[in-house]
N, C-alpha and C positions, 0 to 999 in steps of 0.2 A: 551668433553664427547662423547662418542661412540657408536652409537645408539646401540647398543646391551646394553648400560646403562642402553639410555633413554627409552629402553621396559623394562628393569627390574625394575624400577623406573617410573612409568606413575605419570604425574604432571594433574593438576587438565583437564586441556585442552582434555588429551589423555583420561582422563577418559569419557568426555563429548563427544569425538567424539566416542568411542569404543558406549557407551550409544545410541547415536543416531543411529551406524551402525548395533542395535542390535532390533531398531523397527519396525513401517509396515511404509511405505508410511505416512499414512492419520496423525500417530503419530510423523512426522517428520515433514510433511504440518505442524500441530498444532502446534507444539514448532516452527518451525521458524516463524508464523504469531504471537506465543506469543515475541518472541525475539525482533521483527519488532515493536511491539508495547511498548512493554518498551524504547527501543530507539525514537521509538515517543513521548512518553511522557518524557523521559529523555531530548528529543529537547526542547519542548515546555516551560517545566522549567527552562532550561538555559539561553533560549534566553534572549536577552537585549530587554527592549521596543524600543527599535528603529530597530531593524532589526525586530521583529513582527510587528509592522508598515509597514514594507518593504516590508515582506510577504502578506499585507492584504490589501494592494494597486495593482489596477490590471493594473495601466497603467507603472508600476516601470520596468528596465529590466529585462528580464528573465532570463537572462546568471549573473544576480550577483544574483538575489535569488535563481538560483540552486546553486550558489558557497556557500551561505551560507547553504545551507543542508547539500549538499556536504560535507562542513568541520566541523558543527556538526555528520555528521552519523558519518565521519572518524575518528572525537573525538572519540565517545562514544565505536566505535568498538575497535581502540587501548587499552582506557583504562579497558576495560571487556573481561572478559576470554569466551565470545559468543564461541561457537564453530560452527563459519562459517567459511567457507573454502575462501580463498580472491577471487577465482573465482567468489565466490557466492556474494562480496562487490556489488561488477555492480549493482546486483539484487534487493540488499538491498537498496540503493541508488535509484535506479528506481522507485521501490513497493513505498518507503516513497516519493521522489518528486512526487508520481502522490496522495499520500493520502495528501499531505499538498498543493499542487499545482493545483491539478486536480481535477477527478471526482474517485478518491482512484478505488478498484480494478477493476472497468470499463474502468480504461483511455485506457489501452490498445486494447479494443472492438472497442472504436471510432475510433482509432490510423488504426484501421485494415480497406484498401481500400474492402475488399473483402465483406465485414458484410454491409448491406445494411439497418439493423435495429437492434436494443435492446433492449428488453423487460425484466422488471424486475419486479418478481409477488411478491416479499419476501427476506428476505436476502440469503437465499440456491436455489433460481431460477430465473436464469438468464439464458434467453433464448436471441437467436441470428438467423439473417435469413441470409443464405448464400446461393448465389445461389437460391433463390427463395424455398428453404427450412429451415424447419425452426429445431433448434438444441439447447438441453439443454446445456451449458457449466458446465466447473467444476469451474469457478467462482465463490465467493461466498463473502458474507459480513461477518464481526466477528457476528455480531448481528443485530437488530431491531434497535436500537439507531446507529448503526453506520450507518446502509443503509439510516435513517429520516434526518442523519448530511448533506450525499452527495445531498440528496432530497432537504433539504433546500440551500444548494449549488447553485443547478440548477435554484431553481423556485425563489430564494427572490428575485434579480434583475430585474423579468420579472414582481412584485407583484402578483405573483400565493400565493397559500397556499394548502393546502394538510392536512386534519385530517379526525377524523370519520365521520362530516356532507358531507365533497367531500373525499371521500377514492384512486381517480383515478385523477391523473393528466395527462395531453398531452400537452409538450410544450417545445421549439426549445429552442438548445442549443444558445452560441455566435456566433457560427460559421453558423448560419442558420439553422442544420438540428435539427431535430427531434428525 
């Protein structure tokens, strides 16, 4: 077929990327952080209990539980008509190993040598001090429950806890810092 076809004929894909190429930014953020997340939960139901196991054990290798993300995202992208672009798989792949691995959209804050601290007041502010300055990112949590999920992430291990009698927690990741 001839792409002069396949423009005259758009299949369901071409409609979904023209769709995309026709919003703002912030409407393109939201649909791929929604896309990210039904493949998230698309993981989470598939898995077998024993690879969730594998996931939920912190001393297991890290190079075979990113392999299994890995090749659930790559499932789930092959068989749905997502309209991401493959350059953009990496991303999708990254975003989710740090949300099922990590400390979901912060990992990459810590990851950064240059950010010195990380201050999170809410799920829409996420402040960061660089350089002895300090700067709102465009970071952001889906919601309240998702930002309380990483919250207990951080603190259950150290037996912190975090509700409305102590509404502020301070306390060191694994890796020592703060």
């Amino acid at each position: 077929m001839s792409l002069l076809e396949r423009l005259g004929r758009p299949n369901q894909r071409n409609v979904q990327v023209r769709i995309f190429a026709s919003l703002s930014v912030d409407q393109v953020d939201n649909s791929f952080q929604e896309i990210k997340l039904k493949i998230h939960h698309r993981i989470v139901e598939e898995m077998t209990p024993e690879e969730q196991r594998i996931l939920s054990t912190k001393n297991q290798d890290v190079l075979e539980i990113e392999h299994i993300i890995d090749s659930y995202v790559q499932k789930v992208l092959d068989e749905n008509p997502f309209a991401i672009p493959r350059g953009e798989r990496s991303r999708v792949i990254s975003d989710l190993r740090d949300e099922m691995l990590g400390l979901g959209p912060i990992e990459g804050l810590l990851k950064d040598d240059s950010i010195t601290e990380v201050m999170v007041n809410g799920p829409k502010k996420i402040f960061v001090e660089r350089m002895g300055k300090l700067m709102l990112t465009d970071i952001t949590f889906h919601n309240d429950e998702h930002l309380m999920n990483i919250i207990e992430r951080i603190i259950s291990p150290l037996g912190r806890r975090i509700d409305e009698a102590s509404p502020l927690v301070d306390a060191r990741l694994s890796d020592g810092s703060r």
